[in-house]
C-alpha positions in Angstrom: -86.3 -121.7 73.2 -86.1 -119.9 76.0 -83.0 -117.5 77.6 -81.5 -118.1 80.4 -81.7 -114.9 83.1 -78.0 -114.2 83.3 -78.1 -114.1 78.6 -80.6 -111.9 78.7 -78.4 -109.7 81.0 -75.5 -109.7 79.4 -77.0 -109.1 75.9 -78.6 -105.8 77.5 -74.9 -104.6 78.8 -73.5 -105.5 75.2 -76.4 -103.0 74.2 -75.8 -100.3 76.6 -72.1 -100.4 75.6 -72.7 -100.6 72.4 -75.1 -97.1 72.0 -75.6 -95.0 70.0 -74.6 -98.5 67.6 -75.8 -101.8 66.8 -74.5 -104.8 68.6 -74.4 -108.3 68.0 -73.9 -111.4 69.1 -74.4 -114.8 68.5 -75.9 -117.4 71.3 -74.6 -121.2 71.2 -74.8 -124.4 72.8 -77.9 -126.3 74.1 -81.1 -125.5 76.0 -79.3 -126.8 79.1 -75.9 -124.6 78.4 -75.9 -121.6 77.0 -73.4 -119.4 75.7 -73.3 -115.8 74.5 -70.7 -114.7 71.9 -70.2 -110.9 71.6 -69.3 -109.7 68.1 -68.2 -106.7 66.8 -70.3 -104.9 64.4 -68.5 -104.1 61.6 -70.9 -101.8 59.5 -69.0 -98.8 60.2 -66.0 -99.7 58.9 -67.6 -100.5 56.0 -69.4 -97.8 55.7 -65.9 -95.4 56.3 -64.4 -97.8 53.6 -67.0 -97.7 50.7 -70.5 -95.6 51.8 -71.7 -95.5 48.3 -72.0 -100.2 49.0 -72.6 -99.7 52.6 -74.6 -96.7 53.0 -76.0 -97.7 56.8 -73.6 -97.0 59.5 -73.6 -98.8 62.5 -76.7 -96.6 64.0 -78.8 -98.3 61.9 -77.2 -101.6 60.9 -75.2 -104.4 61.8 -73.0 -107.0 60.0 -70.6 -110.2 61.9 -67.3 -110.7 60.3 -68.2 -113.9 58.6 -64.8 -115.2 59.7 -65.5 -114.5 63.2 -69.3 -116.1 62.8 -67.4 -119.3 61.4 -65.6 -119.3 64.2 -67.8 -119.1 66.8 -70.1 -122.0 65.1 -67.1 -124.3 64.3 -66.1 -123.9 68.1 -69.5 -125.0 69.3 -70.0 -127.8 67.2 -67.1 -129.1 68.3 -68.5 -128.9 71.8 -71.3 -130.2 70.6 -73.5 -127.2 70.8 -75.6 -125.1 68.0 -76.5 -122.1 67.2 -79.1 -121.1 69.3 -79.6 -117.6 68.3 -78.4 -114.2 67.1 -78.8 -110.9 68.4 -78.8 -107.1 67.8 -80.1 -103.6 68.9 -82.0 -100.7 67.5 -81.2 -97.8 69.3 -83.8 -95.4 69.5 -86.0 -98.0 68.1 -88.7 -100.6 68.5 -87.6 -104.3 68.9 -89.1 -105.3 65.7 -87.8 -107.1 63.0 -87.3 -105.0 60.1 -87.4 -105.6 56.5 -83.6 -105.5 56.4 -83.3 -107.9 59.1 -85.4 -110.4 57.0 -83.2 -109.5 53.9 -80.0 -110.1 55.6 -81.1 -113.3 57.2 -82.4 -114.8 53.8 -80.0 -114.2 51.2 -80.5 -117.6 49.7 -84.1 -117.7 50.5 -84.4 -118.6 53.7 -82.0 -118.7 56.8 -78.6 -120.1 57.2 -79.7 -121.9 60.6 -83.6 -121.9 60.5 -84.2 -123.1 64.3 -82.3 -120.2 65.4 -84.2 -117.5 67.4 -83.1 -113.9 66.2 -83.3 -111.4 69.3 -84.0 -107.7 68.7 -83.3 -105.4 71.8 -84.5 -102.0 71.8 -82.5 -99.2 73.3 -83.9 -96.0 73.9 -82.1 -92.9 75.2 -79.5 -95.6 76.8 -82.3 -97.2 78.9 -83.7 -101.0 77.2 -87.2 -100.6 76.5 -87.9 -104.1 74.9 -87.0 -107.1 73.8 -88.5 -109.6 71.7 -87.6 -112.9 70.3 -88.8 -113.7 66.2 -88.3 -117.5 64.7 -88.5 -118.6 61.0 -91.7 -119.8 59.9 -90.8 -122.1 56.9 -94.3 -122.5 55.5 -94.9 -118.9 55.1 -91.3 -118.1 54.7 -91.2 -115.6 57.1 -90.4 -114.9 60.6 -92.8 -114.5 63.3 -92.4 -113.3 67.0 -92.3 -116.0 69.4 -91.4 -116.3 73.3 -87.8 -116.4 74.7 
């Protein structure tokens, strides 16, 4: 799959606005029409609420309100549309995708929507300095960097 320009852009403002945290966001609809969905990151209120479960803030994590996720995908099937991809930052980090972005993505084993691309953004001292794109790999059951 590859982003359209004008995503791209807008998921780098989400992550300038978003720093010193995570964002995230998820990406719907079709190669044709795409559609970027800016969610609030909800790891530090987690964290405030019980640090010894959440122990990451939002600096170094991020989670979707899983009634706002349903949401969003509900709405674009309804027009017809999937979900393309999700996103998130790591200030004053690489764009890699770590070992708890596997482990979040494959709680059951493997992801919730396999074809989605999952976008890493790095921000560094509020300037990006990368982006790349990773994809699940079913036969090795892990996720490998790809184009976007």
């Amino acid at each position: 799959m590859k982003l359209d320009s004008h995503i791209i852009e807008q998921i780098y403002k989400h992550a300038l606005d978003e720093y010193p945290f995570e964002c995230c966001g998820i990406i719907t609809g079709s190669r044709d029409r795409q559609t970027v969905h800016l969610c609030r990151n909800v790891q530090n209120s987690l964290h405030k609420e019980d640090p010894s479960r959440y122990p990451r803030d939002a600096r170094i994590a991020y989670l979707i309100d899983r009634s706002e996720f349903d949401g969003i995908v509900s709405a674009a099937k309804e027009k017809g549309g999937n979900v393309l991809a999700v996103y998130h930052s790591h200030p004053e980090h690489g764009a890699y995708f770590s070992e708890e972005d596997h482990a979040a993505q494959t709680v059951f084993g493997e992801p919730e929507f396999p074809e989605a691309v999952h976008v890493v953004v790095s921000v560094v001292n509020r300037t990006i300095r990368d982006m790349k794109c990773f994809k699940w790999d079913g036969s090795i059951k892990a996720f490998r960097e790809v184009d976007c």
